[in-house]
C-alpha positions in Angstrom: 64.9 -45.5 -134.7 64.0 -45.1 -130.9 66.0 -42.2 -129.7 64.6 -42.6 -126.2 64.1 -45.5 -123.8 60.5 -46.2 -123.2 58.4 -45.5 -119.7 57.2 -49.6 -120.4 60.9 -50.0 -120.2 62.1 -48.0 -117.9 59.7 -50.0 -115.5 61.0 -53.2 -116.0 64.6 -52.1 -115.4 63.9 -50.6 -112.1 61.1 -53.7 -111.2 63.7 -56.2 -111.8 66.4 -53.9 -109.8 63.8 -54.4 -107.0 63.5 -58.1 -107.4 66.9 -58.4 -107.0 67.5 -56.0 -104.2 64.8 -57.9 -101.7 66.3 -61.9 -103.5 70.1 -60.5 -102.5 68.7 -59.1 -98.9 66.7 -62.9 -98.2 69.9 -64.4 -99.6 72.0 -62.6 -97.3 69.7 -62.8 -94.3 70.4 -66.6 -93.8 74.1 -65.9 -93.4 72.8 -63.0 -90.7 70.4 -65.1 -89.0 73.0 -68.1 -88.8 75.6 -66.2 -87.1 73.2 -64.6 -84.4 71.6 -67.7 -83.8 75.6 -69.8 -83.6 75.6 -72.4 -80.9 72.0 -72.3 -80.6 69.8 -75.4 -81.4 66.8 -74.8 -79.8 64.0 -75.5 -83.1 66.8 -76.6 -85.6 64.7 -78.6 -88.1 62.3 -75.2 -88.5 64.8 -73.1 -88.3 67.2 -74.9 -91.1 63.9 -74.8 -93.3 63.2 -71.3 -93.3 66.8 -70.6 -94.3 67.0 -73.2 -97.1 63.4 -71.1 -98.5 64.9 -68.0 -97.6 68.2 -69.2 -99.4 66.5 -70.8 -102.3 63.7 -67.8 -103.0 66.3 -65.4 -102.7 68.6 -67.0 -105.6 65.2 -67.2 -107.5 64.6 -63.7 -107.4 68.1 -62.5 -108.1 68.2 -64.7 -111.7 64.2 -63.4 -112.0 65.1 -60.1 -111.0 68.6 -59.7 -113.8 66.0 -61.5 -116.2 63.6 -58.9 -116.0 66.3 -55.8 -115.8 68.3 -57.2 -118.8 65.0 -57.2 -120.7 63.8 -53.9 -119.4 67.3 -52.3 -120.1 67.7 -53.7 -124.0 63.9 -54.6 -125.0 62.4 -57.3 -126.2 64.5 -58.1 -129.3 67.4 -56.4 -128.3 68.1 -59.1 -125.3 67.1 -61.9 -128.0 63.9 -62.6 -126.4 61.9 -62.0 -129.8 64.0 -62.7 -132.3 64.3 -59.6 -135.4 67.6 -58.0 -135.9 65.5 -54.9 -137.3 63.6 -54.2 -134.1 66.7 -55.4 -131.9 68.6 -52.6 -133.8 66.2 -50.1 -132.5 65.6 -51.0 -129.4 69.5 -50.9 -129.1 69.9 -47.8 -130.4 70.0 -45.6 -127.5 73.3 -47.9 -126.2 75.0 -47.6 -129.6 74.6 -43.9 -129.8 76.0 -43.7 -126.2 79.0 -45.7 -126.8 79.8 -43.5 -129.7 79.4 -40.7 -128.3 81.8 -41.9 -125.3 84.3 -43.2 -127.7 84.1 -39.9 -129.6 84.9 -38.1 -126.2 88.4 -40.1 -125.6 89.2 -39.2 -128.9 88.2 -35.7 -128.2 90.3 -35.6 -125.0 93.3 -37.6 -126.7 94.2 -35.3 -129.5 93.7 -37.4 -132.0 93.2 -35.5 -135.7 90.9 -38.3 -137.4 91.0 -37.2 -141.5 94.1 -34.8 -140.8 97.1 -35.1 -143.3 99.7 -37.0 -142.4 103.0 -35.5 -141.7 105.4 -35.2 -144.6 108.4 -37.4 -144.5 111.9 -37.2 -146.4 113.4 -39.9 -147.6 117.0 -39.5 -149.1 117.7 -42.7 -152.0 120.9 -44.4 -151.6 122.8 -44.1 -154.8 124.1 -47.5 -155.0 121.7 -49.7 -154.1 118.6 -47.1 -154.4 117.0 -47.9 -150.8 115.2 -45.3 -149.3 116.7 -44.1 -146.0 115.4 -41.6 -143.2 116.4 -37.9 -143.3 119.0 -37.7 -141.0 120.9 -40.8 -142.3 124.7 -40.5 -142.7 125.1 -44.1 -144.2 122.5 -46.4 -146.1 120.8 -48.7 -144.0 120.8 -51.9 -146.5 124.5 -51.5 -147.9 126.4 -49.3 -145.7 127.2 -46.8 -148.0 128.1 -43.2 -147.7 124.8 -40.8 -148.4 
């Protein structure tokens, strides 16, 4: 299995990161060039056409843009574009091995013993009725009886 991400990869990611950096800037430019241009209707048809292109390319390249990340970030198979479980398991093997190792740190940090034997506990039997009651009981818990 792949232990590293590949440069072909790594390309994509950042490429569609780029995409969708300048399609969230033209997005956000209409909203910019509307307020500095409020009250003002000197070349409205033009100017209400550029922002519906602007508007419009820039939602196209945000969904190209997280299209081509996602496929740069998981491969091929591992964002279901190809579909083979045995490559997808590969090319998502770097993710796996980092979310074990993160889970394996909070387990670390939490002081949980995982395999560790449990902790002895006494159980005294009630001689009447034979339930088992904790330790430090005084009186059975199922028929009230003196221990």
């Amino acid at each position: 299995m792949a232990k590293q991400i590949s440069e072909g990869r790594k390309g994509a990611y950042y490429a569609g990161m780029v995409l969708m950096g300048i399609g969230g800037l033209m997005f956000l430019s209409v909203f910019i060039t509307g307020a500095m241009n409020f009250g003002n209707f000197d070349n409205f048809e033009s100017d209400a056409r550029s922002s519906m292109f602007r508007a419009i390319g820039g939602m196209v390249l945000l969904f190209i843009g997280g299209a081509v990340r996602g496929i740069g970030a998981a491969g091929l198979a591992g964002s279901g574009v190809v579909l083979d479980p045995e490559k997808a398991r590969s090319e998502l093997e770097p993710y796996s091995r980092m979310a074990g190792g993160m889970i394996k740190d909070a387990i670390d940090e939490s002081d949980i013993k995982l395999g560790s034997e449990p902790e002895k506990v006494i159980m005294i039997k009630c001689r009447e009725c034979g339930k088992l009651n904790k330790e430090d009981s005084k009186f059975c818990q199922e028929c009230g009886k003196e221990l």
